[in-house]
C-alpha positions as CSV (number, residue, x, y, z in Angstrom):
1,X,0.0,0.0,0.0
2,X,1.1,3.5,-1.0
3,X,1.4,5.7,2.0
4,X,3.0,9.2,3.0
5,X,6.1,8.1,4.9
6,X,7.3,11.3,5.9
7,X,7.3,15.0,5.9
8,X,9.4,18.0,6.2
9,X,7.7,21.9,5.9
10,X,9.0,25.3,6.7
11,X,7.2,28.8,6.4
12,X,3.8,27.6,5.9
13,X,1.7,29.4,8.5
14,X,2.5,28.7,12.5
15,X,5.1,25.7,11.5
16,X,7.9,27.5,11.3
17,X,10.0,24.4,10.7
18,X,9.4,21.1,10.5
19,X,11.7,18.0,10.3
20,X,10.9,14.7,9.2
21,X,7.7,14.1,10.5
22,X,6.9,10.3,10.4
23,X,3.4,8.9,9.7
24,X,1.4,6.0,10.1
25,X,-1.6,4.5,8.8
26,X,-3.8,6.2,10.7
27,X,-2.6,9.3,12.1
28,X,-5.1,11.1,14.6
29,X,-4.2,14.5,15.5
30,X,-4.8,16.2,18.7
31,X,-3.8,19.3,20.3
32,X,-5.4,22.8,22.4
33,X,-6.9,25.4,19.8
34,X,-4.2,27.6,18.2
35,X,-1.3,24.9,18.3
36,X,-1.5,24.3,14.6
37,X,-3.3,21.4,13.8
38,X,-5.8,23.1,11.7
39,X,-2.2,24.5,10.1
40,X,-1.2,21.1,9.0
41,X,-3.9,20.5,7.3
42,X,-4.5,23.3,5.6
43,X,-1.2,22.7,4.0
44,X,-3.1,19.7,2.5
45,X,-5.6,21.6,1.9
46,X,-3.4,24.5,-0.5
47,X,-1.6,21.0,-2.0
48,X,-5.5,20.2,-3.3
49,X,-5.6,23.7,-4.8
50,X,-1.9,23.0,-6.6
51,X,-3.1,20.0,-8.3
52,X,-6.2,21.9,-9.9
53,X,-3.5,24.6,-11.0
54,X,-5.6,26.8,-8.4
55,X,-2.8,27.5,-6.8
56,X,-3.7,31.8,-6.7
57,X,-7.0,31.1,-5.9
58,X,-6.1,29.5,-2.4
59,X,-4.0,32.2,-1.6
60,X,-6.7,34.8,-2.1
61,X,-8.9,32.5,-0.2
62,X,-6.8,32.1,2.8
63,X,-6.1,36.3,3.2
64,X,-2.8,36.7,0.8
65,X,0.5,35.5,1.3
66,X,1.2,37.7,4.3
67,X,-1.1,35.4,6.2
68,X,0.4,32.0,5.0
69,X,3.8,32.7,5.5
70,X,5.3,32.1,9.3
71,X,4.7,35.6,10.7
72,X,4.0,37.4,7.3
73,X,6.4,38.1,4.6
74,X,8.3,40.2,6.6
75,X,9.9,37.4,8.2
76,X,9.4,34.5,5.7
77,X,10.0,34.9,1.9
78,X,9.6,31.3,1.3
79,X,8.0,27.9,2.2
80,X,9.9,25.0,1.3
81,X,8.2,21.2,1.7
82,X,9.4,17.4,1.0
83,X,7.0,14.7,0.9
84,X,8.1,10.8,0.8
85,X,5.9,8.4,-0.2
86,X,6.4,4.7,0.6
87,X,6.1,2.0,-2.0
88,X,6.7,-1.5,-2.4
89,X,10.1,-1.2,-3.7
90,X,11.4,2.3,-2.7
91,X,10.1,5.9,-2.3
92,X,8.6,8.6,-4.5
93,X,10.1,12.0,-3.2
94,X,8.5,15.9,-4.3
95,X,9.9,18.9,-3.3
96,X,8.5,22.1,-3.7
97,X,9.5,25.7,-2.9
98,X,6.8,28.6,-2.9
99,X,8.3,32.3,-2.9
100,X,6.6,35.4,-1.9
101,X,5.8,37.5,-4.9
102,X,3.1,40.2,-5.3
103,X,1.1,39.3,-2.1
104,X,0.8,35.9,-4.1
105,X,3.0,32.8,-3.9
106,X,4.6,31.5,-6.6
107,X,6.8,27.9,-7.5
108,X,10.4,28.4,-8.0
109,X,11.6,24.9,-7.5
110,X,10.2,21.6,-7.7
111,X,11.8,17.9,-8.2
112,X,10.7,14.5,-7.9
113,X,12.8,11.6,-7.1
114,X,12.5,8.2,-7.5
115,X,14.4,6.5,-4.6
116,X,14.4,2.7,-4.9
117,X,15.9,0.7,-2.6
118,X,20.0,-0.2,-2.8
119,X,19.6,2.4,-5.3
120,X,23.3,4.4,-4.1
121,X,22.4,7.7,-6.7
122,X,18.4,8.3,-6.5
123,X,17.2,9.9,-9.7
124,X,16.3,13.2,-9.2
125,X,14.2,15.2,-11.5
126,X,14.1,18.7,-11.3
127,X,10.6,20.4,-12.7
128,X,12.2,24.0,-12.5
129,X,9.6,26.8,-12.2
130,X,5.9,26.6,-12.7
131,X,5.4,30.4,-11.8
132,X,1.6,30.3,-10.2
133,X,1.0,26.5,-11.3
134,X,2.6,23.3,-10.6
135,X,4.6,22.0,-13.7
136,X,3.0,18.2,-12.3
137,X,0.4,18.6,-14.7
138,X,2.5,19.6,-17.6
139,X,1.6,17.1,-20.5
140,X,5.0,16.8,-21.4
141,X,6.7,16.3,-18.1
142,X,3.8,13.6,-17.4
143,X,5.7,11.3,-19.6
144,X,8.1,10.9,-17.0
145,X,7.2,7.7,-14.4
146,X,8.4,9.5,-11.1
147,X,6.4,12.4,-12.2
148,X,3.4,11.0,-13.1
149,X,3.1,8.5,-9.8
150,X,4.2,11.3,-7.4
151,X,0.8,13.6,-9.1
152,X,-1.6,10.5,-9.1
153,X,-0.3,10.5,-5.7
154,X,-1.0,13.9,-4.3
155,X,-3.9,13.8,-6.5
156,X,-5.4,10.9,-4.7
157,X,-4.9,13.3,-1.0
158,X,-8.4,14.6,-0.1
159,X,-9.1,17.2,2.6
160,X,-12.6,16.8,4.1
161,X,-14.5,19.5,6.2
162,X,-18.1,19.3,6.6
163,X,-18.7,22.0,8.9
164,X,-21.1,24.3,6.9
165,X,-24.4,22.9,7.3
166,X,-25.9,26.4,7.5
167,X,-29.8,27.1,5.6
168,X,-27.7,28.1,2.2
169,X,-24.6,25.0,2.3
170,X,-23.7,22.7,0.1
171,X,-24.9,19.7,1.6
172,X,-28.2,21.6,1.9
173,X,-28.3,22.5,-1.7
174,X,-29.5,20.9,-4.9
175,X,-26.7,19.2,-7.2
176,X,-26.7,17.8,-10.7
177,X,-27.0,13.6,-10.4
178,X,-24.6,12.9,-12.0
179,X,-21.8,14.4,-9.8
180,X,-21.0,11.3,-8.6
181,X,-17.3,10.6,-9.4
182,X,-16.5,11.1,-5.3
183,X,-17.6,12.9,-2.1
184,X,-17.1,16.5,-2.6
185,X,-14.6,17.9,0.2
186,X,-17.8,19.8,1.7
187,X,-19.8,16.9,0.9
188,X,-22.4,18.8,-1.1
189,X,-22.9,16.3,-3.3
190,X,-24.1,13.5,-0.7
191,X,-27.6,13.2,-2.8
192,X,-25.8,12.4,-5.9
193,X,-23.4,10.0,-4.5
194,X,-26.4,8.2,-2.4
195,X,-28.0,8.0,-5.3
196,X,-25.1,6.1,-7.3
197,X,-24.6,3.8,-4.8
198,X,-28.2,3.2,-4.0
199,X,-28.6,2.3,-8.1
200,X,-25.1,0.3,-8.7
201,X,-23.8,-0.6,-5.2
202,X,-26.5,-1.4,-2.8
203,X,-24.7,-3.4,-0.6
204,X,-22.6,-0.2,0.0
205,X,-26.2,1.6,0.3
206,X,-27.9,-0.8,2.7
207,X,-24.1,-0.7,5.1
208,X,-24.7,3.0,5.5
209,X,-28.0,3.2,6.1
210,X,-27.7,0.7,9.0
211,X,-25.1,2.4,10.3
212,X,-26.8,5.8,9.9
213,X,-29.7,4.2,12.4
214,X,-27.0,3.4,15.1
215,X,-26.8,7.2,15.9
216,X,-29.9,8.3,14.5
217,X,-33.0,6.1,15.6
218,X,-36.0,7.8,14.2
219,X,-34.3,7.5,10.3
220,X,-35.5,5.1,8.1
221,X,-34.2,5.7,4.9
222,X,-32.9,8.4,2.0
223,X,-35.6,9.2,-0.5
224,X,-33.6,9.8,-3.4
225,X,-35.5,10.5,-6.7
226,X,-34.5,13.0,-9.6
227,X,-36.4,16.6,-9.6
228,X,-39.4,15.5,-11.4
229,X,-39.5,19.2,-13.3
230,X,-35.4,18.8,-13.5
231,X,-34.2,15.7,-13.7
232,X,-30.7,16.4,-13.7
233,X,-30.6,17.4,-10.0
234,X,-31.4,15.6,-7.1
235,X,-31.6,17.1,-3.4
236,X,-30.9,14.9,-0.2
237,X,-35.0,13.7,1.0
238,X,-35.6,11.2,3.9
239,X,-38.2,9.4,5.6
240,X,-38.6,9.1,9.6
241,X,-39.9,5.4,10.9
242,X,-43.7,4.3,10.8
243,X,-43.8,7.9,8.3
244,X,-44.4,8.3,4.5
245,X,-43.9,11.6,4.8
246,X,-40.8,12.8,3.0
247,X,-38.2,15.2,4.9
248,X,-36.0,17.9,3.1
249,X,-32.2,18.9,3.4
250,X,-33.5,21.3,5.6
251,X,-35.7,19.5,8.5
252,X,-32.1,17.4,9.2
253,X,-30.4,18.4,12.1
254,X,-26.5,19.8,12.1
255,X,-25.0,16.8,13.8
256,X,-27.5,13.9,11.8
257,X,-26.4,15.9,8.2
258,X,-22.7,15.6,8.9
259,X,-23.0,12.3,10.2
260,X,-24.5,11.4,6.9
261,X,-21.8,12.7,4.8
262,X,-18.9,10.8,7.3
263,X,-20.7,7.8,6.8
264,X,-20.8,7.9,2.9
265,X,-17.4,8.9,2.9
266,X,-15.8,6.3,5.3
267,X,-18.3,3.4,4.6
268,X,-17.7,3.8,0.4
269,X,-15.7,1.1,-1.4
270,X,-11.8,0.7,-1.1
271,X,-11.7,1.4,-4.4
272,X,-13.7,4.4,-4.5
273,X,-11.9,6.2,-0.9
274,X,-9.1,8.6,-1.5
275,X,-5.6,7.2,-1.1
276,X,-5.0,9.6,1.9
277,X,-8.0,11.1,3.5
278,X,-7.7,13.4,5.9
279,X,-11.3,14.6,8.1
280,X,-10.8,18.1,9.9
281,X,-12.8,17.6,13.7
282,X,-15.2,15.0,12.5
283,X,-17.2,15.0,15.8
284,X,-18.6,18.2,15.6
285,X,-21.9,18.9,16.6
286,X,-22.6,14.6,16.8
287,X,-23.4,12.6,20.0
288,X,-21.2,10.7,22.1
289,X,-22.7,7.6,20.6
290,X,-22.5,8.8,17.1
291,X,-18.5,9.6,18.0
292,X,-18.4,6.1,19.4
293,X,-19.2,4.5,15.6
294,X,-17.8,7.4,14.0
295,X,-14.6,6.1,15.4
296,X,-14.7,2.4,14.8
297,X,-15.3,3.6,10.8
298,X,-12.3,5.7,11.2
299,X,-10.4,2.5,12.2
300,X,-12.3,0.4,9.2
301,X,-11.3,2.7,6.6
302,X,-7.5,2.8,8.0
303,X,-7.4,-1.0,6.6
304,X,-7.9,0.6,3.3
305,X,-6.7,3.9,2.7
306,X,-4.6,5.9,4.9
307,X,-6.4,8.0,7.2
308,X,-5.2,11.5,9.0
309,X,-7.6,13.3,11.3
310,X,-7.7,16.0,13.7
311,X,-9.9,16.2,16.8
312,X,-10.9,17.4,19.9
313,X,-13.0,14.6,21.3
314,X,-11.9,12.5,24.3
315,X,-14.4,10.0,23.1
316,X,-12.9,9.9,19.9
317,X,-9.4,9.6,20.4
318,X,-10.1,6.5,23.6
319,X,-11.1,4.3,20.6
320,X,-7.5,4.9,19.1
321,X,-4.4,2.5,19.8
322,X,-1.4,4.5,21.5
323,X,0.3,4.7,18.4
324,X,-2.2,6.3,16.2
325,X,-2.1,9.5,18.3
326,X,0.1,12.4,17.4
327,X,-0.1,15.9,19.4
328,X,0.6,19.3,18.2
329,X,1.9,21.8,20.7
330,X,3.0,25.5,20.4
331,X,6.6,26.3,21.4
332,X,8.7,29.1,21.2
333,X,6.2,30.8,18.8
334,X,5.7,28.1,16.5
335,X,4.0,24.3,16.1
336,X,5.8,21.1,16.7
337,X,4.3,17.9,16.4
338,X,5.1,14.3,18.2
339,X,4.3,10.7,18.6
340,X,3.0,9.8,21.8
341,X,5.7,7.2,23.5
342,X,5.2,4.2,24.4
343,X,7.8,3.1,27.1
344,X,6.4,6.7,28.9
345,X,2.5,6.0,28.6
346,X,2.3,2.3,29.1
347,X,2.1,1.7,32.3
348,X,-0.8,4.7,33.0
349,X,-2.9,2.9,30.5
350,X,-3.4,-0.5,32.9
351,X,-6.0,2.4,34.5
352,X,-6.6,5.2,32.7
353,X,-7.8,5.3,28.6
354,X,-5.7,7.5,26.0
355,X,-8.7,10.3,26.3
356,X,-8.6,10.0,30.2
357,X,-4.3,10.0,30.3
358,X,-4.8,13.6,27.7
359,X,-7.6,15.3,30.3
360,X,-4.8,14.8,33.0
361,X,-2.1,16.5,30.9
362,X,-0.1,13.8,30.9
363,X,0.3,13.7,26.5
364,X,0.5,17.4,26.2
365,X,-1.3,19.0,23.7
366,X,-3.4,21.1,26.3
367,X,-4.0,24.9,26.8
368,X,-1.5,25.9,29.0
């Protein structure tokens, strides 16, 4: 399985710098408000942007360069990044470099190297300058192996945030049926998707209804039919038990709709998940018992896919092994980022849970 190994970043918001950070399967993030989880995965987030060649628009999006760069541009002309992916046989390296320029940001360096094991002189392949774009989607460049494996790679990276679930959202709105190639990152298009797997894969349909019940006990079911006036757009309607009555996106509560959409997303087939997804606070707004499933589906879809996620919930992170737990701290002014040890924590857990051992302060990532 493909996976990101490691990780080093500089510049890029509150991480000022950032050394080989190591990752696992499933990586769950935790940490008080302001130590820069949210940071880490915006980066993610601008990396989406990159590979859509919306590189400006992110920027503009996020309040201008001044407010990506570690403590403005005045401090910080540049943000440099390495990713290494792991293969079977070796690792797939990209480097980029973004430069201040114009209240923008801009690519002045980026390489890809193929790094196979034994291999004493990795190949390295510098893409030179893309300006406002990445040069990973240049046609020509794409006939190179390294370069094309480390984009489907990136590519594959999905940043999810279904927060919005205000009266004008996208997972409150209408969408056309047929976008249905994957969950949106806001997960607007959870009718169309339903839909799809209610028509071609209803064994994926029927496994997230059931598990849509577990938190929510008066649903019985979607009601998914084309706009009869427009059938090329389809809302998200539902039915309570022992009712015929059908319910609209808007008579769903905040906490049942984004349940919804993390249970598409994490319940849908290995072949159809991102090859990294990474879920932004997933247990906001939900139940304790919806956050005790919402976890176990977190640790299903780990089999598959590689999963990051950051969180505040006790309940959430006591359903996660030891060494699935990272914690983001603030320190001298900027964000670091560890592993939870082992040898330190093992003998507390004989009587306390991971959630219980983090109320106490004894893994950091509190407000201090």
């Amino acid at each position: 399985m493909n996976m990101l190994h490691r990780m080093s970043l500089s510049g890029y918001k509150s991480i000022r710098h950032l050394e080989d950070l190591e990752f696992a399967q499933l990586n769950v993030l935790i940490g008080a408000n302001g130590a820069g989880k949210s940071n880490l995965i915006a980066f993610f987030k601008m990396l989406n942007f990159s590979m859509t060649n919306s590189l400006k628009e992110y920027v503009a999006r996020a309040g201008y360069a001044n407010s990506i760069l570690y403590r403005g541009s005045q401090v910080t002309k540049q943000i440099t990044a390495s990713l290494s992916f792991q293969r079977p046989q070796g690792h797939n390296i990209y480097e980029l470099s973004l430069t201040h320029s114009d209240n923008s940001l801009i690519f002045t360096e980026e390489a890809v190297t193929w790094h196979k094991e034994g291999m004493q002189r990795p190949k390295r392949t510098s893409l030179g300058v893309g300006v406002d774009r990445t040069l990973l989607n240049d046609p020509k460049r794409l006939q190179d192996a390294t370069v094309k494996e480390v984009r489907r790679l990136l590519v594959s990276a999905r940043v999810y945030q279904f927060h919005d679930t205000s009266p004008t959202s996208p997972l409150r709105s209408k969408w056309n049926i047929n976008d249905n190639r994957y969950l949106f990152d806001h997960g607007g298009n959870l009718a169309p998707m339903l839909y799809y797997l209610r028509e071609k894969r209803p064994e994926t349909y029927d496994v997230i209804v059931n598990t849509i019940r577990l938190a929510a006990p008066t649903f019985e079911d979607f009601a998914l039919e084309p706009d009869r006036l427009n059938p090329d757009v389809i809302d998200l309607r539902w039915r309570e038990k022992e009712s015929s009555y059908e319910l609209g996106p808007h008579q769903i509560s905040d906490g049942t709709l984004r349940f919804m959409a993390l249970v598409t997303l994490l319940c849908l087939p290995p072949n159809e998940l991102p090859g990294l997804m990474i879920i932004d606070e997933p247990e906001l707004g939900l139940h304790p018992a919806a956050i005790g499933v919402l976890g176990e589906l977190i640790k299903a879809a780990s089999a598959s896919v590689q999963v990051f996620v950051s969180t505040q919930s006790v309940t959430l992170v006591n359903q996660m092994d030891l060494g699935d737990v990272m914690v983001a701290e603030r320190e001298d002014g900027q964000s670091v980022f560890r592993r939870l040890s082992a040898d330190e924590l093992e003998p507390w857990l004989e009587d306390y849970s991971i959630g219980e051992l983090w109320e106490k302060n004894l893994l950091g990532g509190r407000p201090r």
